[in-house]
ZAKEMAR-242779 format. One record per residue (C-alpha): x, y, z; residue number from 1; residue in one letter. Coordinates in nm, 2 decimals, padded with zeros to 4 digits. Layout:
% residues N
+--------+--------+--------+-------+------+
:   east :  north :     up : dotor : tipa :
+--------+--------+--------+-------+------+
:      X :      Y :      Z :   NUM :    A :
...
+--------+--------+--------+-------+------+
END
This chain:
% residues 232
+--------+--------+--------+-------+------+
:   east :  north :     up : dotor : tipa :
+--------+--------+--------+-------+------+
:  00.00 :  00.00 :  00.00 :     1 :    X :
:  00.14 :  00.37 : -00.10 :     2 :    X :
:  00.26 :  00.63 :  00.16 :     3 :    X :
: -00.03 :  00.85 :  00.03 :     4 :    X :
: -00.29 :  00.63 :  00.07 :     5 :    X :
: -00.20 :  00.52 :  00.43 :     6 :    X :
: -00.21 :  00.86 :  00.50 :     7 :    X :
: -00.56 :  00.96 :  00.34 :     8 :    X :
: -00.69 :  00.68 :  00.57 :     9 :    X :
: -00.56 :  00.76 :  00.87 :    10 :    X :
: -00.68 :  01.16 :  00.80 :    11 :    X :
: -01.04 :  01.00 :  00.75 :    12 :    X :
: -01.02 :  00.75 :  01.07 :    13 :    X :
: -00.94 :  01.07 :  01.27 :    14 :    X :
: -01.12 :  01.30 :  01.16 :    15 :    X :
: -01.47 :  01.12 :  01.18 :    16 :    X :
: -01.41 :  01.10 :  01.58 :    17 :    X :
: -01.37 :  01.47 :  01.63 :    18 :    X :
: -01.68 :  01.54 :  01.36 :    19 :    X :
: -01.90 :  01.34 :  01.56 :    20 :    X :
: -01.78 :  01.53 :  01.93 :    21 :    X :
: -01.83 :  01.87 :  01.74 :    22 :    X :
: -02.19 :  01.76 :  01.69 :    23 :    X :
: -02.21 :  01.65 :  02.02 :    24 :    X :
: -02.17 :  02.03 :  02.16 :    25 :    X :
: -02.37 :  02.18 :  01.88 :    26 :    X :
: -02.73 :  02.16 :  01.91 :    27 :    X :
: -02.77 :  02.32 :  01.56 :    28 :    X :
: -02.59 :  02.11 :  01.40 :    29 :    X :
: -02.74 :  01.74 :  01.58 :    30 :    X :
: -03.11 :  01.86 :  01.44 :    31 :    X :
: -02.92 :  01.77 :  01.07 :    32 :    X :
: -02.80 :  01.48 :  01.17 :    33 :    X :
: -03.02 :  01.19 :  01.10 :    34 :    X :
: -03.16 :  00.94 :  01.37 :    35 :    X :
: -03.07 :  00.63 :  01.19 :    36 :    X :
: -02.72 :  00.53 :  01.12 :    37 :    X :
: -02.80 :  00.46 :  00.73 :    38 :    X :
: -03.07 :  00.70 :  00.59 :    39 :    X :
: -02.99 :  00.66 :  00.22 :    40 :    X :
: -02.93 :  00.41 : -00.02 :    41 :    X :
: -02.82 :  00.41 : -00.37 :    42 :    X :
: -02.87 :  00.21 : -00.67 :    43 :    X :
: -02.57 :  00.24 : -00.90 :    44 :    X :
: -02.47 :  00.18 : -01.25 :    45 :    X :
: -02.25 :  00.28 : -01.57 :    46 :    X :
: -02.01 :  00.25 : -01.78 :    47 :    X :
: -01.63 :  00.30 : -01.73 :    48 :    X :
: -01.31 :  00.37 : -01.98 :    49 :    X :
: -01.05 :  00.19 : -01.85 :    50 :    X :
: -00.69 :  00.36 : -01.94 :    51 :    X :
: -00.43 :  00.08 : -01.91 :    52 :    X :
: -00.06 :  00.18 : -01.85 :    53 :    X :
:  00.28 : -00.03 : -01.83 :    54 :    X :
:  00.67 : -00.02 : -01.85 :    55 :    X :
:  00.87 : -00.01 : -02.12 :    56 :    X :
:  00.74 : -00.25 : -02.43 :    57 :    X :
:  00.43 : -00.34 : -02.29 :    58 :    X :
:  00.31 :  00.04 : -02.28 :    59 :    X :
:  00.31 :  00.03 : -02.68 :    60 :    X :
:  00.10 : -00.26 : -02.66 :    61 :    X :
: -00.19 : -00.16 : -02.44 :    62 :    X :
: -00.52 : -00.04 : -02.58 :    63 :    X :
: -00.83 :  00.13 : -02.42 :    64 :    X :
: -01.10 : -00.13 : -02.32 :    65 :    X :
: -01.47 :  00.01 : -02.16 :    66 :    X :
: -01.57 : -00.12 : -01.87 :    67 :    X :
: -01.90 : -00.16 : -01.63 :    68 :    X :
: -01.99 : -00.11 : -01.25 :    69 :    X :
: -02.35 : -00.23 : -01.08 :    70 :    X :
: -02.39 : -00.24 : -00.76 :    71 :    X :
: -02.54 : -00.02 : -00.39 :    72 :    X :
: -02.42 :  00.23 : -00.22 :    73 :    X :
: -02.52 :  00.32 :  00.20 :    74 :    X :
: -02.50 :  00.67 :  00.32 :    75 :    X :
: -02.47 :  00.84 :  00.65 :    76 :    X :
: -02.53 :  01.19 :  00.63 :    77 :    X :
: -02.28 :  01.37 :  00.89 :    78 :    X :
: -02.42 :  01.72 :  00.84 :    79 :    X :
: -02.71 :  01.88 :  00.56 :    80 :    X :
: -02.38 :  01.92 :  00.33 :    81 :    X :
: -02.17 :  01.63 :  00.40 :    82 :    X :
: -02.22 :  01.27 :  00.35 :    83 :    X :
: -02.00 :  00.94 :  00.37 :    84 :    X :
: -02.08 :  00.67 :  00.13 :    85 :    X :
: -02.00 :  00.32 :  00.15 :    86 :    X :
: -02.03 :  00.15 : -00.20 :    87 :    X :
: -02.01 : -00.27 : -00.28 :    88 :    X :
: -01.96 : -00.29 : -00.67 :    89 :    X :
: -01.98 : -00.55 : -00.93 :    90 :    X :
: -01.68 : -00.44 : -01.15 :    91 :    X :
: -01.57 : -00.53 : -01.54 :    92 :    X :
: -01.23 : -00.42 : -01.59 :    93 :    X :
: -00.94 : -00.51 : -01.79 :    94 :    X :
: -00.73 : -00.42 : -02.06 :    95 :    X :
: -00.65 : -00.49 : -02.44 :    96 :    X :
: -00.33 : -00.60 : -02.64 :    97 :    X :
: -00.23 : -00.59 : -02.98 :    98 :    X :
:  00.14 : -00.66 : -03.12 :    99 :    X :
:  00.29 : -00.67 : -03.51 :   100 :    X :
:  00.61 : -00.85 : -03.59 :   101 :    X :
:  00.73 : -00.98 : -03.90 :   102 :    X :
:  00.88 : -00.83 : -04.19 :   103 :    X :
:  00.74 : -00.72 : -04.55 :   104 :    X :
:  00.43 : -00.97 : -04.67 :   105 :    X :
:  00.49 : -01.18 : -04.34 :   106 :    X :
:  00.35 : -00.96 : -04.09 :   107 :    X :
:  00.15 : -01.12 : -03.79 :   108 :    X :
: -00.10 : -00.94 : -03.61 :   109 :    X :
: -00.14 : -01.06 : -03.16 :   110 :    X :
: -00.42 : -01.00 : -03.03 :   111 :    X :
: -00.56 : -01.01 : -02.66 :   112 :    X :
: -00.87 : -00.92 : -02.46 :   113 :    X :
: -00.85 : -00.94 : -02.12 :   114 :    X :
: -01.15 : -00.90 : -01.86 :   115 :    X :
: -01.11 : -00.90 : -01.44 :   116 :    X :
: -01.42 : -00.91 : -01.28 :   117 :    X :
: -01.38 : -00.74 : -00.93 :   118 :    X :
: -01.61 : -00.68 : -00.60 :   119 :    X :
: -01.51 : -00.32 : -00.48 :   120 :    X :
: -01.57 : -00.22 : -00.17 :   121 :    X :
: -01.48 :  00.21 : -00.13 :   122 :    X :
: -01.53 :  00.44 :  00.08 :   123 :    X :
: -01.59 :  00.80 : -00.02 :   124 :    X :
: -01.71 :  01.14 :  00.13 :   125 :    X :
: -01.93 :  01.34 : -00.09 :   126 :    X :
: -01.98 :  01.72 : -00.03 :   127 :    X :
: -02.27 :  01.96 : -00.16 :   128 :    X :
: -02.22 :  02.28 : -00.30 :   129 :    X :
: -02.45 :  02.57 : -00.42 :   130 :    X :
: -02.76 :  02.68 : -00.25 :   131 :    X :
: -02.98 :  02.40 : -00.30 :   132 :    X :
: -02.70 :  02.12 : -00.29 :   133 :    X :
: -02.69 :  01.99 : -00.67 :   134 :    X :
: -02.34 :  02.00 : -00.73 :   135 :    X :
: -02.13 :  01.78 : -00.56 :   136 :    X :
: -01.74 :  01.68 : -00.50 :   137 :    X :
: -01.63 :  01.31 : -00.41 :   138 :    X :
: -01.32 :  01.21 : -00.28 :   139 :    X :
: -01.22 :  00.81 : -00.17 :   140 :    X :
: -01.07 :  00.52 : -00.17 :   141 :    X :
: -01.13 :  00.14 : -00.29 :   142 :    X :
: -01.03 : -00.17 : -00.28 :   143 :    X :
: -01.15 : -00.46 : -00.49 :   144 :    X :
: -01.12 : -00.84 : -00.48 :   145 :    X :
: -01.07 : -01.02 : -00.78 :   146 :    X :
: -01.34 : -01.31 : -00.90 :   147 :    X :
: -01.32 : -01.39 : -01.22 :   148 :    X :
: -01.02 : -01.35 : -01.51 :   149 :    X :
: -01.02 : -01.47 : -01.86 :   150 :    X :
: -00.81 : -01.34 : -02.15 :   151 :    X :
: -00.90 : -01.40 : -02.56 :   152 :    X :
: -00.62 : -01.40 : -02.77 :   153 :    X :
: -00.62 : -01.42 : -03.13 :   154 :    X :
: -00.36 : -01.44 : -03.36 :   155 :    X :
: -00.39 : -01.32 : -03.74 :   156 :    X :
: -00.09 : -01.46 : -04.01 :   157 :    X :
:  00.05 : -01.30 : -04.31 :   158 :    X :
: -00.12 : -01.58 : -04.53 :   159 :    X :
: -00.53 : -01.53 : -04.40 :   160 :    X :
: -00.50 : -01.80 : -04.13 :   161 :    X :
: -00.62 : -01.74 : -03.78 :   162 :    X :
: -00.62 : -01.90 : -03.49 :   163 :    X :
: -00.82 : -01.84 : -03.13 :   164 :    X :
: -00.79 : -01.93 : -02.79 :   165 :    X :
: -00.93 : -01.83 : -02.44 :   166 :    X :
: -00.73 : -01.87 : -02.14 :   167 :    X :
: -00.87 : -01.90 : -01.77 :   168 :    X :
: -00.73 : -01.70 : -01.50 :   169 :    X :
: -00.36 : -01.58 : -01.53 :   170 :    X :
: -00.11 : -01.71 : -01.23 :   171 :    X :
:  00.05 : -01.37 : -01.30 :   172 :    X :
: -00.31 : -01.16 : -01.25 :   173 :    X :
: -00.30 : -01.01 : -00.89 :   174 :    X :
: -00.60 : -01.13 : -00.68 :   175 :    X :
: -00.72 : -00.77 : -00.56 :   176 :    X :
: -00.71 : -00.39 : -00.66 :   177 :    X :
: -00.72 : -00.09 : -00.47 :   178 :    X :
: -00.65 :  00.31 : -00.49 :   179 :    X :
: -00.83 :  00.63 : -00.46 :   180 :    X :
: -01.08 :  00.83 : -00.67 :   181 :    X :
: -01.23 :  01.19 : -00.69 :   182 :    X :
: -01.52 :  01.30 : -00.89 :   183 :    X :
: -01.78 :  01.51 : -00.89 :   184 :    X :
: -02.20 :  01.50 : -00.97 :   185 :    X :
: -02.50 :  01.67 : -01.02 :   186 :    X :
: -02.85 :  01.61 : -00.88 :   187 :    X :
: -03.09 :  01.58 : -01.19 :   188 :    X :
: -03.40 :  01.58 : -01.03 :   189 :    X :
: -03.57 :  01.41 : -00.69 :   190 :    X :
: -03.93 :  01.29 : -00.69 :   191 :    X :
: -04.16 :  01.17 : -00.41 :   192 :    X :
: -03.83 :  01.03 : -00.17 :   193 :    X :
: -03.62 :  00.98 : -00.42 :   194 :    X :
: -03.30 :  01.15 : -00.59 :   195 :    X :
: -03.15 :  01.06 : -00.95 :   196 :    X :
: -02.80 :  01.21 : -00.98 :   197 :    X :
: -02.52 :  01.16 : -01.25 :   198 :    X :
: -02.14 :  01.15 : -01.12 :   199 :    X :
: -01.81 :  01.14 : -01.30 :   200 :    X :
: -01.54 :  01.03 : -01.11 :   201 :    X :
: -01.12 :  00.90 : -01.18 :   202 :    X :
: -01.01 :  00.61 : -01.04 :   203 :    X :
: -00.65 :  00.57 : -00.95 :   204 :    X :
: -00.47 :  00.19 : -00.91 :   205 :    X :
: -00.18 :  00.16 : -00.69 :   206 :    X :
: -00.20 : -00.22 : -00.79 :   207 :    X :
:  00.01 : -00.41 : -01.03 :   208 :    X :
: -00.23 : -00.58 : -01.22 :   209 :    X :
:  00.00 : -00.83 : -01.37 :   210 :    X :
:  00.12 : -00.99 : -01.06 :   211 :    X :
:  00.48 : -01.00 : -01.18 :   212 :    X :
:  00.83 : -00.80 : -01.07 :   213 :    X :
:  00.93 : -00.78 : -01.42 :   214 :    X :
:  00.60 : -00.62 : -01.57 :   215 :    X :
:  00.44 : -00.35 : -01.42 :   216 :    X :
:  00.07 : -00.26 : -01.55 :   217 :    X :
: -00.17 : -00.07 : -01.42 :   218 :    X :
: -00.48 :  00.11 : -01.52 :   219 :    X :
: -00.63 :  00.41 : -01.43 :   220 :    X :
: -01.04 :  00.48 : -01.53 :   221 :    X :
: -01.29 :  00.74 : -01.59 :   222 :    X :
: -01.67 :  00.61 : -01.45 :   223 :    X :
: -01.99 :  00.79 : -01.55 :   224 :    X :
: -02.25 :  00.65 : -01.34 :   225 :    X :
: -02.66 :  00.75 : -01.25 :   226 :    X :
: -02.74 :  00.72 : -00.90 :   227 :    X :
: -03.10 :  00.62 : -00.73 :   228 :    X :
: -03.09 :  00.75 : -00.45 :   229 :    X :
: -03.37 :  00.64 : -00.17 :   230 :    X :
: -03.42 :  00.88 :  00.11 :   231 :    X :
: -03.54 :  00.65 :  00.48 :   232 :    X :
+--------+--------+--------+-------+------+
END
């Protein structure tokens, strides 16, 4: 685990003590709080652009691949602006491949699709802005457990032939993910308890994907996902 990301935690584990013995003197500010621990939930989904990076050769041969998330969120709201979310996702991530070698008429075309299927749990405060709280800002961090990897490769010869093959989980894909996002959202429009927002946010791996000293790939995404929010 980074410096920087041991460090965000601790910042959040001590800061939600003294937020919740600030309340405690502030009679204005318990009437916001809300009487039951979880008093929203969220029903989440989109898509995601996954932005693959690696060392040396294997950065040339990494190509975009679009991703998905699914999954709920539960919200305690500390104060009428500020919110902590706690999120369990259903994850598609992954990355593509594609490598030429040969010379003149005999040039071969590799091909690879990989797909890592991930439960993420993350953690992330989310705080309103604007007079009637439809702009918000996100900050986190996540950490996902790997379930399911498969990679299709595909191989294209100089004379027309091809040949296929799918490939179960790697030895050398790590078993989990983490690192830390930030985004921001709007509130589209709310209706009888309810609350549809849109979010942007980047996600950040500290993780080695290919579980490997000698490679190093990693892969950054940008998520776009609508929010259902149920108010308790």
């Amino acid at each position: 685990m980074s410096k920087g990301l041991i460090i965000w935690n601790s910042v959040i584990l001590l800061l939600i003590p003294k937020v919740c013995l600030y309340a405690q003197d502030r009679p204005e500010i318990q009437e916001l709080m809300p009487k039951q621990f979880i008093d929203k939930v969220e029903i989440i989904a989109g898509p995601s652009l996954m932005l693959p990076y690696g060392s040396a050769y294997i950065d040339s041969m990494l190509r975009v691949k679009i991703g998905y998330s699914v999954g709920l969120g539960l919200i305690h709201s500390l104060s009428k602006r500020l919110e902590m979310q706690c999120r369990v996702l259903w994850e598609g991530k992954g990355y593509k491949q594609e490598q030429l070698w040969g010379a003149g008429s005999y040039v071969h075309r590799f091909t690879a699709n990989t797909t890592n299927n991930y439960i993420t749990i993350s953690v992330v405060p989310r705080y309103y802005v604007g007079k009637e709280n439809r702009f918000h800002i996100c900050s986190g961090a996540f950490y996902g457990r790997l379930m399911h990897s498969s990679t299709k490769e595909a191989l294209y010869y100089s004379n027309g032939k091809m040949s296929y093959s799918t490939n179960p989980h790697s030895q050398y894909i790590s078993n989990w993910d983490a690192g830390v996002s930030v985004g921001g959202g709007y509130s589209l429009t709310s209706f009888k308890g309810k609350e549809l927002l849109i979010q942007a946010q980047g996600n950040f791996s500290i993780v080695n994907i290919e579980d490997n000293n000698s490679i190093i790939t990693k892969y950054n995404s940008i998520m776009l996902t609508l929010m259902l929010k149920f108010y308790k």
